[in-house]
N, CA, C and O atoms as a GROMACS GRO file, in nm:
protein
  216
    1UNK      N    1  -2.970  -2.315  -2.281
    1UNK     CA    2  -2.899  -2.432  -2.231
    1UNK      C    3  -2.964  -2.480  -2.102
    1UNK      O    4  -3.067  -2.423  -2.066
    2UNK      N    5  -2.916  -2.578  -2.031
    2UNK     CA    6  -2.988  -2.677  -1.956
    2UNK      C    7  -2.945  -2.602  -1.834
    2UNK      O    8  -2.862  -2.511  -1.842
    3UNK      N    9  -3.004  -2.642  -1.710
    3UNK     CA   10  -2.928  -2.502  -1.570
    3UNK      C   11  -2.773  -2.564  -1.538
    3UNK      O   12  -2.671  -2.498  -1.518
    4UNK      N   13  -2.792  -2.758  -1.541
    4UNK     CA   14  -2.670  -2.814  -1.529
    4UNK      C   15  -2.516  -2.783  -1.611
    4UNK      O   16  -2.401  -2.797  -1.571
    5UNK      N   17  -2.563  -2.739  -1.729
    5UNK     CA   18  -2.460  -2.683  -1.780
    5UNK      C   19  -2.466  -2.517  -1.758
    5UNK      O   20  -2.399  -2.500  -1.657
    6UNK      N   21  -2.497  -2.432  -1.788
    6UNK     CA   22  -2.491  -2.311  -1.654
    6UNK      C   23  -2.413  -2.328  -1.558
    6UNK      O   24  -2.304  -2.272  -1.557
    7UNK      N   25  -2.458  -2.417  -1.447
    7UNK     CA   26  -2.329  -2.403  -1.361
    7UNK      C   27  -2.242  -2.483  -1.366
    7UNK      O   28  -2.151  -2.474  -1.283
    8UNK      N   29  -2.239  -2.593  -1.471
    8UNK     CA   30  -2.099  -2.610  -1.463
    8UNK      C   31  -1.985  -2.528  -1.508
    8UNK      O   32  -1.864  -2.548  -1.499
    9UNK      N   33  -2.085  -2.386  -1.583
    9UNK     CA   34  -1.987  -2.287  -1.695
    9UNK      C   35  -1.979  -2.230  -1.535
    9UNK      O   36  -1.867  -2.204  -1.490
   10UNK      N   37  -2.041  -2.220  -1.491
   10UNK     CA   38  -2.013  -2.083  -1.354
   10UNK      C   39  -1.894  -2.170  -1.260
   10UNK      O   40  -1.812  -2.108  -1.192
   11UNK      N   41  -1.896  -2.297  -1.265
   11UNK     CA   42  -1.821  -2.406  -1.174
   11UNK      C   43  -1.716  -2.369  -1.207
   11UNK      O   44  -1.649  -2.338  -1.108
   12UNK      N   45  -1.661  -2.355  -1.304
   12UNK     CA   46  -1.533  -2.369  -1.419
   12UNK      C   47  -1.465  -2.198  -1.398
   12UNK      O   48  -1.348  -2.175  -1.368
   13UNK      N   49  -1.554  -2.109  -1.419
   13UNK     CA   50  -1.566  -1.976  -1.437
   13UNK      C   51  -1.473  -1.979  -1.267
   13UNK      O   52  -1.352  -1.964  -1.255
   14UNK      N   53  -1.546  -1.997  -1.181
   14UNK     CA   54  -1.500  -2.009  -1.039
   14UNK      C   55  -1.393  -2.048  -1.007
   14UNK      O   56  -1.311  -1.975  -0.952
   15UNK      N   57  -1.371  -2.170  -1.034
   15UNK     CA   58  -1.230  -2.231  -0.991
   15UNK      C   59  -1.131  -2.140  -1.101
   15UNK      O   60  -1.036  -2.100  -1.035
   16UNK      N   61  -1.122  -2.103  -1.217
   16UNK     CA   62  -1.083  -2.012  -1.259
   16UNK      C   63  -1.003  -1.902  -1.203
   16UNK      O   64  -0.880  -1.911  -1.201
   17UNK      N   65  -1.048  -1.825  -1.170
   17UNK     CA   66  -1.082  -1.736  -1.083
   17UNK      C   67  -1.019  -1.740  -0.951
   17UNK      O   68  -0.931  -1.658  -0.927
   18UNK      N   69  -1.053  -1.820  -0.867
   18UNK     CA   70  -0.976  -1.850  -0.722
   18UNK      C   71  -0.831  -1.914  -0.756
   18UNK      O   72  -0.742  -1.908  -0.672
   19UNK      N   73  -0.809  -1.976  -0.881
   19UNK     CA   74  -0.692  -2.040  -0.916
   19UNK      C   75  -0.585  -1.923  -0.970
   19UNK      O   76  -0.465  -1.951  -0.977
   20UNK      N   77  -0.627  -1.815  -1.002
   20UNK     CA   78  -0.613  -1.696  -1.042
   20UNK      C   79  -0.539  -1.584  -0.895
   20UNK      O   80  -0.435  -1.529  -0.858
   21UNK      N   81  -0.672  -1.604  -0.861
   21UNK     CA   82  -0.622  -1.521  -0.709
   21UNK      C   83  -0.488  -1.582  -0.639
   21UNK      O   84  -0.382  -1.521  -0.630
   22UNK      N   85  -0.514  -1.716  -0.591
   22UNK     CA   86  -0.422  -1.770  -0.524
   22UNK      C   87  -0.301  -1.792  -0.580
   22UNK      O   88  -0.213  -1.814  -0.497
   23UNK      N   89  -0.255  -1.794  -0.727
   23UNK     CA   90  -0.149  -1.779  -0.770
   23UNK      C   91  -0.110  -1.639  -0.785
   23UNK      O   92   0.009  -1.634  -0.813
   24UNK      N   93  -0.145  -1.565  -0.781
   24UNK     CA   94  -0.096  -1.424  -0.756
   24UNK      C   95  -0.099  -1.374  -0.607
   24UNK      O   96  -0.071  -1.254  -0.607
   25UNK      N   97  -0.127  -1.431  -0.458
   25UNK     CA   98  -0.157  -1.427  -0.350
   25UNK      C   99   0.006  -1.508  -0.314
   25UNK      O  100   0.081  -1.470  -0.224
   26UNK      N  101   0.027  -1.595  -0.384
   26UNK     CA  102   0.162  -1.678  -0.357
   26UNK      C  103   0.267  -1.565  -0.405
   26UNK      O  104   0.355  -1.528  -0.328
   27UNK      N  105   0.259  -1.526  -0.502
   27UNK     CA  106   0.366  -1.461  -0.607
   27UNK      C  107   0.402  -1.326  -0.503
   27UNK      O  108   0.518  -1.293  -0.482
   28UNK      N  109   0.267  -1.243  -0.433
   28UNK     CA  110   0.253  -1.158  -0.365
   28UNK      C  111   0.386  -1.178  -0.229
   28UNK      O  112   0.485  -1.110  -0.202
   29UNK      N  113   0.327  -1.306  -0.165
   29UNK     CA  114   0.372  -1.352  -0.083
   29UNK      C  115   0.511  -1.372  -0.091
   29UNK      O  116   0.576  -1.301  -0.015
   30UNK      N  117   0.611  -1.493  -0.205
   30UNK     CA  118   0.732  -1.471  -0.204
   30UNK      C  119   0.760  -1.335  -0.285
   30UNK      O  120   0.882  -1.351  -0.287
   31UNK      N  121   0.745  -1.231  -0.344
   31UNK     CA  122   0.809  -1.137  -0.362
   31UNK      C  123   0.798  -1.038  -0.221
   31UNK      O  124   0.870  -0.939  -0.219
   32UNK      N  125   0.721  -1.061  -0.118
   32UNK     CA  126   0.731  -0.941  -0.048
   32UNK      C  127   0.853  -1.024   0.049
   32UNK      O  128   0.917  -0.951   0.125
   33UNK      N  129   0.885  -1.171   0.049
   33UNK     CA  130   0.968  -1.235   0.115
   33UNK      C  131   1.106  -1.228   0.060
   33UNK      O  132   1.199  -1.239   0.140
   34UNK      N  133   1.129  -1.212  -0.055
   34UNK     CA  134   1.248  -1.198  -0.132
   34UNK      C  135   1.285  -0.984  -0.092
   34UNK      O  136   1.389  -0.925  -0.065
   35UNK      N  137   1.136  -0.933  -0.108
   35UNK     CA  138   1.247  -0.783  -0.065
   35UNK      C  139   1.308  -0.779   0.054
   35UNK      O  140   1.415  -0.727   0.086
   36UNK      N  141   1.179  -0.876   0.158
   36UNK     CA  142   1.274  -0.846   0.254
   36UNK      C  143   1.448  -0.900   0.330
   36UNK      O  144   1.517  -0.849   0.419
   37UNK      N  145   1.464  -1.004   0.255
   37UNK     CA  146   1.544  -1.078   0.274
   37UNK      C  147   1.666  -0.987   0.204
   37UNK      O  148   1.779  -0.987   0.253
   38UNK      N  149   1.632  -0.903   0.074
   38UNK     CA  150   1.711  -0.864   0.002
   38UNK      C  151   1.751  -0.698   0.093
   38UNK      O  152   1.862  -0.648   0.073
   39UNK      N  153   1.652  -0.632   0.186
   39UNK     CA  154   1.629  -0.541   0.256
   39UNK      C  155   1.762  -0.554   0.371
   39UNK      O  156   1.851  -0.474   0.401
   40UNK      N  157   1.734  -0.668   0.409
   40UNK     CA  158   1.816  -0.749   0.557
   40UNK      C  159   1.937  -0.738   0.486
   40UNK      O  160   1.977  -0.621   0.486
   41UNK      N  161   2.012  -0.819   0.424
   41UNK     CA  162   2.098  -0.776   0.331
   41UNK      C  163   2.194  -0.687   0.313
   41UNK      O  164   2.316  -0.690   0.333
   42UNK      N  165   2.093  -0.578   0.258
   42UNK     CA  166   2.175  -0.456   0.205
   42UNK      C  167   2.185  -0.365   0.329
   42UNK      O  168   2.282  -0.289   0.328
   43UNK      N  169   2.088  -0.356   0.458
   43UNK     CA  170   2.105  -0.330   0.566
   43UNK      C  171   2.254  -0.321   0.670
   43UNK      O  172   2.327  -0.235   0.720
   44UNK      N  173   2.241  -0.472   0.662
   44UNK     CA  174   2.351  -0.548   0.725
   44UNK      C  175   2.480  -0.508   0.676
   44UNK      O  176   2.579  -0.478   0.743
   45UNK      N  177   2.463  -0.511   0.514
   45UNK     CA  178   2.640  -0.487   0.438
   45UNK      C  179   2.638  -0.333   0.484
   45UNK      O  180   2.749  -0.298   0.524
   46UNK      N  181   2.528  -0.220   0.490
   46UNK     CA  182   2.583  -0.072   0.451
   46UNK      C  183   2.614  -0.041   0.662
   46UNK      O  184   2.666   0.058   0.714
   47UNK      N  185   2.566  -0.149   0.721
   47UNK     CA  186   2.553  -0.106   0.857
   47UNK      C  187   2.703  -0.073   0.904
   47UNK      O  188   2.698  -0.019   1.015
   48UNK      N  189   2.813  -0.086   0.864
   48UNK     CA  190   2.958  -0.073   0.897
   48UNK      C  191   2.980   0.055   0.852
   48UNK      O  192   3.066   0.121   0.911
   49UNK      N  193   2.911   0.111   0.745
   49UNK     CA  194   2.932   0.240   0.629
   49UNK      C  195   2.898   0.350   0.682
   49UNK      O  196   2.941   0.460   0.650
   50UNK      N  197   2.782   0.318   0.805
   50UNK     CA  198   2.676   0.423   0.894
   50UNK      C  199   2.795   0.493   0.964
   50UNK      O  200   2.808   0.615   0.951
   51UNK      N  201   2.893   0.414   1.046
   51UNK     CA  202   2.979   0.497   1.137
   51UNK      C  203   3.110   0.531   1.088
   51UNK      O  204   3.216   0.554   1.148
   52UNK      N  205   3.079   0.527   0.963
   52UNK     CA  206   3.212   0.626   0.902
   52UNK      C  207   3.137   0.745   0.829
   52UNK      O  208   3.043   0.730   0.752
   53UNK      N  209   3.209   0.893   0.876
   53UNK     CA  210   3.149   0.972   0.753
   53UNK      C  211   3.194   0.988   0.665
   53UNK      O  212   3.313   0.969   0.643
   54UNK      N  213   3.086   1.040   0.561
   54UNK     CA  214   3.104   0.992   0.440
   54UNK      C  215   3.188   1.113   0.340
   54UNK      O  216   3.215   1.088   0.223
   0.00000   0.00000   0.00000
């Protein structure tokens, strides 16, 4: 094949790829934002539970 098509397969291959990363870099991102929110949370509700024994 011609080199222009070559890299347009490598062009394609690429954006691929980074489109790949960065949607799993987001997903990364709100799930580590959702534990912690969900962390804060369950924190907060058991924090009354701490000074009673159990």
């Amino acid at each position: 094949m011609k080199p222009l098509v070559w890299l347009g397969f490598a062009l394609v291959v690429a954006w691929a790829v980074l489109w790949l990363g960065i949607k799993m870099a987001v997903f990364a991102v709100h799930a580590l934002l959702l534990i912690g929110v969900v962390l804060i949370g369950w924190g907060l509700l058991h924090r009354g539970h701490a000074d009673s024994p159990s």
